[in-house]
N, C-alpha and C positions, 0 to 999 in steps of 0.2 A: 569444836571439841568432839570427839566421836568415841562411841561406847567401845571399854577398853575390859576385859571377864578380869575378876579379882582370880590371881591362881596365888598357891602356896609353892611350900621349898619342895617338904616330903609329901607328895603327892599317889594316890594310886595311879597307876601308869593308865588303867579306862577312866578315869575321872577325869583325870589329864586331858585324853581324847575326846570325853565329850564337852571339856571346857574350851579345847583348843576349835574343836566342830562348833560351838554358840558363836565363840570369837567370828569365824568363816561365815557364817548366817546372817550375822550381823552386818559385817562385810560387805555381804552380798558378792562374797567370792566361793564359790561352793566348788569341791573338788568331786564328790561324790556324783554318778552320771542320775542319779533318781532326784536329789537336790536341783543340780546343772539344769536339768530338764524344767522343773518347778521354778526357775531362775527366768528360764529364757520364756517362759510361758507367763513369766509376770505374777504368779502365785506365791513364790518365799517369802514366807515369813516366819517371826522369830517366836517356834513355838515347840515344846518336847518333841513332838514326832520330828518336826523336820530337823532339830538337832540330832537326832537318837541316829536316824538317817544320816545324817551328814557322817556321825562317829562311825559309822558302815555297821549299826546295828538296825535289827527290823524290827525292836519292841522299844517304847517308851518306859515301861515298867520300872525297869531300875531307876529312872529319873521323874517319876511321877508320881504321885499320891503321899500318903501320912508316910507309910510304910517303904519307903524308896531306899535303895540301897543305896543312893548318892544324894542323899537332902540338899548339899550346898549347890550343887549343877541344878534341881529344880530353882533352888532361891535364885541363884545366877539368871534361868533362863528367864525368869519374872523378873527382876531388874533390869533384865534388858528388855523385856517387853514395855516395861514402866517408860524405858529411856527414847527406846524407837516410837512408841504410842505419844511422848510428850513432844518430841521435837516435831513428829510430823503436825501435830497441832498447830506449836510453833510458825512452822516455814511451811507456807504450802506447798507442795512437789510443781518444780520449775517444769517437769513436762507435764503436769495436768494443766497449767495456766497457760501453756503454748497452745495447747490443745482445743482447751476454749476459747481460746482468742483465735486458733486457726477456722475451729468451725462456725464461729462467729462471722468468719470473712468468706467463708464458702454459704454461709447463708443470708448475707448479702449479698453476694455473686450472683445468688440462684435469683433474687426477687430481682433483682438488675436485667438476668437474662430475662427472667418470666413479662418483666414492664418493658421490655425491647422486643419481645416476640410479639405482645400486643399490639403494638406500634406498628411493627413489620407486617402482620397481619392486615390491620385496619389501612394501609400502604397497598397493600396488595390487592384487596377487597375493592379500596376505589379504583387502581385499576384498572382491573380488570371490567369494574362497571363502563369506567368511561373507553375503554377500548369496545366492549359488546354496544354501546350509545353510539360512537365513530362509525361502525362498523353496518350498525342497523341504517344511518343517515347515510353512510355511503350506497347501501342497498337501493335505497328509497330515489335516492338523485339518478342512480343508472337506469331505475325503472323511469323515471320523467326524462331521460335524457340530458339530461343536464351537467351530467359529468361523460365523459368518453368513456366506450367499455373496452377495456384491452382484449386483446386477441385470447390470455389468458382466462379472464374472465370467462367469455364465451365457450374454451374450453371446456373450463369446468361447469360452468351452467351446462352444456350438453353431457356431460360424464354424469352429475347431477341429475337428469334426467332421464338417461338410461337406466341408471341405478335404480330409481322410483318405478320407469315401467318394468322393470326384471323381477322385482319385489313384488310388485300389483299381479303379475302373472303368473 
């Protein structure tokens, strides 16, 4: 059931307009580009300025205080505050509950990734260890002989060694 403005027969024709502007707020269909805007930015709500606004006036005045010049459009704009403030109690808003449920799943993702990087990490670390271990015993066996030294090898050991005496000098 969704809040509906109590209007009359013989009505002031601006009373009219700011009860037909609460109905619109209510809504959440706002035709005014200062409302729209307040709309699309997630800030409307159902409150005198933003009806007075909606009615394409710039003061609440006439719909505000003891002294208002339209008492029933304030009572109105408070019954519908009464009616949007009890429902949202009610029903929690379906996109705040996606919402947390979304970042919910983006904050498991993240601890997911973060305990997979660790892994990948400590993967890498070994390694790397045991290739630079490989790498030192291969050294160690060409210096004994005991493995053959390719042609490559010997290259770069003399490039290796020029570099060293160009550096010393």
């Amino acid at each position: 059931m969704s809040f509906k403005v109590r209007t009359l027969e013989n009505e002031d024709p601006v009373e009219t307009a700011f009860l037909q502007a609460l109905q619109r707020v209510v809504d959440g269909t706002p035709s005014q580009q200062k409302t729209r805007a307040l709309k699309l930015s997630g800030r409307l709500s159902v409150c005198q300025q933003h009806v007075a606004w909606e009615a394409g006036k710039s003061s609440r005045t006439p719909i505000s205080g003891d002294g208002a010049k339209w008492p029933r459009v304030r009572d109105e704009v408070e019954r519908a505050k009464r009616y949007v403030g009890a429902a949202a109690r009610s029903q929690p808003d379906p996109g705040e509950r996606s919402a947390r449920k979304e970042l919910a799943a983006l904050r498991a993702e993240i601890a997911a990734l973060r305990t997979e990087r660790r892994i990948l990490t400590a993967e890498r670390d070994l390694a790397f260890a045991k290739s630079t271990a490989l790498l030192l015993l291969l050294e160690e066996l060409k210096r004994e002989r005991l493995v053959p030294v390719t042609s490559e090898d010997e290259r770069l050991a003399t490039r290796r060694a020029a570099e060293e005496r160009y550096a010393a000098s």
